[in-house]
N, C-alpha and C positions, 0 to 999 in steps of 0.2 A: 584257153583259146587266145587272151589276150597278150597272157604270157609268150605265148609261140610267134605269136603276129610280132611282137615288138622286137625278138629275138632274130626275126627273119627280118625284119626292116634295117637294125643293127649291123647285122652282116652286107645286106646289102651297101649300107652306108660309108660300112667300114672298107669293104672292097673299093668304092668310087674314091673314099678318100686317101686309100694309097694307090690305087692307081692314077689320083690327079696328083699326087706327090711324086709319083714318076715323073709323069709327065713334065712337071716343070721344073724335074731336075736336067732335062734334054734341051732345054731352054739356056739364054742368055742371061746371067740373074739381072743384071741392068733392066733390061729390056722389059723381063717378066715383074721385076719390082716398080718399073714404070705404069705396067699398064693396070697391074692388080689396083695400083695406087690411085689412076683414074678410075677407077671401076666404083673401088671403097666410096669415095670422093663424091660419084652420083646415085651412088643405092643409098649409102648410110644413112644420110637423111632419113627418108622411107620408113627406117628400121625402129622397133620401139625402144632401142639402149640410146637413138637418138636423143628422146626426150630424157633417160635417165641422164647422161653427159648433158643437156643445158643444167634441167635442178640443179647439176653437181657444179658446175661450172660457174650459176647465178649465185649461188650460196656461195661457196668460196672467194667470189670475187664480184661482190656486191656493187661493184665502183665501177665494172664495165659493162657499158652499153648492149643492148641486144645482137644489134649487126658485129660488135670486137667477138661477144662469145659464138656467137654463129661460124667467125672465122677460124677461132681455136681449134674450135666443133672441125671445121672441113681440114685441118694440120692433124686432127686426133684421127680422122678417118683416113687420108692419106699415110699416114705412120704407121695403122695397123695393114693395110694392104700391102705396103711393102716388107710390115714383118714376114707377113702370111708366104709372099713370094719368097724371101727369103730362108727360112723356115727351111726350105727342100734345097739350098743352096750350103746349109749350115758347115757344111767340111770344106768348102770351095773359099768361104768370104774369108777366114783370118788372112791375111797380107799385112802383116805388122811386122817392122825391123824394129828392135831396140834399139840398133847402132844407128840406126837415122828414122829418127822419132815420125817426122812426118813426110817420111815417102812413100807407106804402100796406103792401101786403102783407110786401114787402122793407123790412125797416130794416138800414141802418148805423152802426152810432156814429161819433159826428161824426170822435173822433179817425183810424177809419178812410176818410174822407170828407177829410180833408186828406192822408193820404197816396195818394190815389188820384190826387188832381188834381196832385200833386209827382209824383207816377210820369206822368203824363199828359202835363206840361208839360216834366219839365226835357228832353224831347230825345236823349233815350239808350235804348238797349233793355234791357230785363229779362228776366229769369226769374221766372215765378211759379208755385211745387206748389201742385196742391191735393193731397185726399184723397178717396177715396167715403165721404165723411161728407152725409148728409140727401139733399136733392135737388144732385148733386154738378155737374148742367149748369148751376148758376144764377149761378156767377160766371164765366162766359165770356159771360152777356148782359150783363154792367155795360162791358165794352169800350167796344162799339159804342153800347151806350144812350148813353155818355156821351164819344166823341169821343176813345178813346184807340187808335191803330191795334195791333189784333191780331193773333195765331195761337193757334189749339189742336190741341196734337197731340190726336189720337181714334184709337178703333180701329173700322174700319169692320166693321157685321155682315155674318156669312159670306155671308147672300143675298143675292144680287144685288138683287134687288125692293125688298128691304128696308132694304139699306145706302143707296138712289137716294130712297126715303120720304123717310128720317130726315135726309139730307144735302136733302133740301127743304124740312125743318123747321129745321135747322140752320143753315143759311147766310147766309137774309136777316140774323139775331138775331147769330152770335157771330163776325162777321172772316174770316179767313183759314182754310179748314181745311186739315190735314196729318195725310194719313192714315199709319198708321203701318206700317213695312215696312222694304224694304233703303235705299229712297231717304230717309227721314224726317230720319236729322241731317243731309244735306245740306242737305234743306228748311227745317229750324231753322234752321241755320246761315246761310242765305240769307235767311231773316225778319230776324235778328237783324240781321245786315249791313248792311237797309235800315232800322235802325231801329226796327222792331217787336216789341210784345211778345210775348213766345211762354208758354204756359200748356202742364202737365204732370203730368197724375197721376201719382203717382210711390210707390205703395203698395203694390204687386202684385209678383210674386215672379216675378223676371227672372230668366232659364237663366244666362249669362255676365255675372251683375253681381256687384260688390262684395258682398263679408261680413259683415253689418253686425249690430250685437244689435236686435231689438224685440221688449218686453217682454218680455225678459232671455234670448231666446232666438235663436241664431244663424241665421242668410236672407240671400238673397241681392237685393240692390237696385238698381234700375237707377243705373248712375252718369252718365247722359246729362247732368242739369244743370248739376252738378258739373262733368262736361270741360269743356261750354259755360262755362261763366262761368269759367272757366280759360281757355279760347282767347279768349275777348271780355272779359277782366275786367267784366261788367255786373255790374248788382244782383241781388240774390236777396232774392224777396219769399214767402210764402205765404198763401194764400189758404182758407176753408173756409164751410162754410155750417153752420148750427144750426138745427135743425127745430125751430119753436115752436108752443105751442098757438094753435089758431083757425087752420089752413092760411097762417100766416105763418112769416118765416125772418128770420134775422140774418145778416148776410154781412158777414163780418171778413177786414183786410187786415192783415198781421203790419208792423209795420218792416222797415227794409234789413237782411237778416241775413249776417253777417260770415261768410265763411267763412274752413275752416281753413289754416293756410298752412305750407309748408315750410319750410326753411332756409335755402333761401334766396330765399323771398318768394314763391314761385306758389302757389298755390290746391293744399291737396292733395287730390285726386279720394277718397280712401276716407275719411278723418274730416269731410271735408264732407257727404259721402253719407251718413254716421253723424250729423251734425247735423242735417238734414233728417228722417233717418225720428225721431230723438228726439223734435222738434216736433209729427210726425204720432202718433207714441205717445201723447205729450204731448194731446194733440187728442179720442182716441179715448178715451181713461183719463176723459174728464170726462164723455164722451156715448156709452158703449157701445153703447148697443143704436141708434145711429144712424150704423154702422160696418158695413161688408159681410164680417163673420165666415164667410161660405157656402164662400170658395175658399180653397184651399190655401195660406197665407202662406208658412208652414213643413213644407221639404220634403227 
């Protein structure tokens, strides 16, 4: 019986959520990212991830005052409601010219704009992390916008209805998807093989990964890239987006970043895992309140 109940509450849930994803794809995304973002702004408080993002936010950054993290706190709720708006806009936002870095909505600086086209060209597959820094789906549309063959691992949402939306919003725009599960590094691992590049958030706080410090505090991290680019020697690249004023973004492509190496020469899977989240540290320390403080880092 309980089984039925949850199955019929699911569907129903899952119907309102692609139908408000309709809905606010017939919308303005300015408009609809404005008001979602008021909205986050005066509920989230309310919310009990509220109190997970202070602990998260008190801990990492011990040295600021109650009212500085309060304000993070209302940039981290404002940032996710204009994802959320966004979200259903997702084939609409890229407006990126290479040829002139900062005139459509999307800028990149040039020097990131030669490294895309060297990743693009030389023929080799990559790794690239991002982070859930700003609108965190916008560097998986510069792939395909511009001709470099992809993969994104994702985690598909638990509705049925709703994971089948978002993967029709998703697919034309960003490559190859690979949903994430028992089959996923094999999936990687077979993108890689033929060449393609594979994309990986890699911020979030994995049961069976590596030990690693961020923001001086011990967590556990996925070490999926780290094997990979140990099994495949490729490059390891990072990638992140920066929310800027006027519903525009910056979207940065880091250099090849070396990982670390053992004794005798292979890639060591836990201090390279520990370079990585450093960088994402590094990331989130400039742009706090456009970092997803809500879930559990550390646990």
């Amino acid at each position: 019986m309980r089984s039925r109940l949850k199955a019929a509450v699911d569907a129903v849930a899952g119907r309102l959520a692609v139908w408000l994803l309709k809905a606010i794809r017939r919308t303005d995304p300015d408009r609809s990212a404005d008001r979602s973002a008021a909205f986050l702004r005066r509920v989230g408080p309310f919310l009990p991830e509220h109190r997970i993002g202070r602990a998260n936010l008190a801990a990492a950054f011990p040295e600021k005052s109650p009212a500085e993290i309060e304000q993070i706190l209302a940039g981290v709720w404002d940032n996710l409601g204009r994802v959320a708006a966004e979200y259903a806009h997702l084939d609409r936002l890229w407006d990126c010219d290479f040829e002139h870095p900062s005139a459509g909505r999307i800028e990149v600086p040039p020097e990131a704009v030669e490294r895309f086209m060297r990743l693009r060209d030389d023929g080799k597959p990559a790794l690239v992390f991002a982070a859930h820094l700003a609108n965190w789906e916008l560097p998986a549309l510069a792939a395909p916008a511009y001709g470099l063959e992809a993969a994104v691992l994702f985690r598909a949402p638990n509705l049925g209805n709703v994971a089948a939306a978002v993967r029709e919003i998703r697919a034309p725009n960003m490559g190859n998807l690979i949903s994430t599960g028992i089959t996923a590094p094999s999936a990687v691992a077979a993108a890689l093989e033929r060449g393609i590049h594979v994309g990986i958030l890699v911020d979030q706080f994995y049961y069976h990964g590596e030990d690693v410090e961020f923001f001086g505090r011990r967590c556990k991290a996925n070490p999926m890239m780290a094997r990979l680019a140990r099994h495949f020697e490729c490059p390891i690249h990072g990638t992140r987006v920066i929310r800027l004023p006027d519903h525009r973004f910056r979207l940065e492509l880091t250099d090849e970043i070396a990982p670390a190496r053992d004794a005798d020469g292979r890639i060591d899977v836990k201090a390279t895992t520990q370079m990585i989240t450093t960088v994402v540290e590094g990331w989130i320390r400039q742009h706090p309140e456009q970092w997803l403080w809500l879930h559990r880092r550390w646990r």
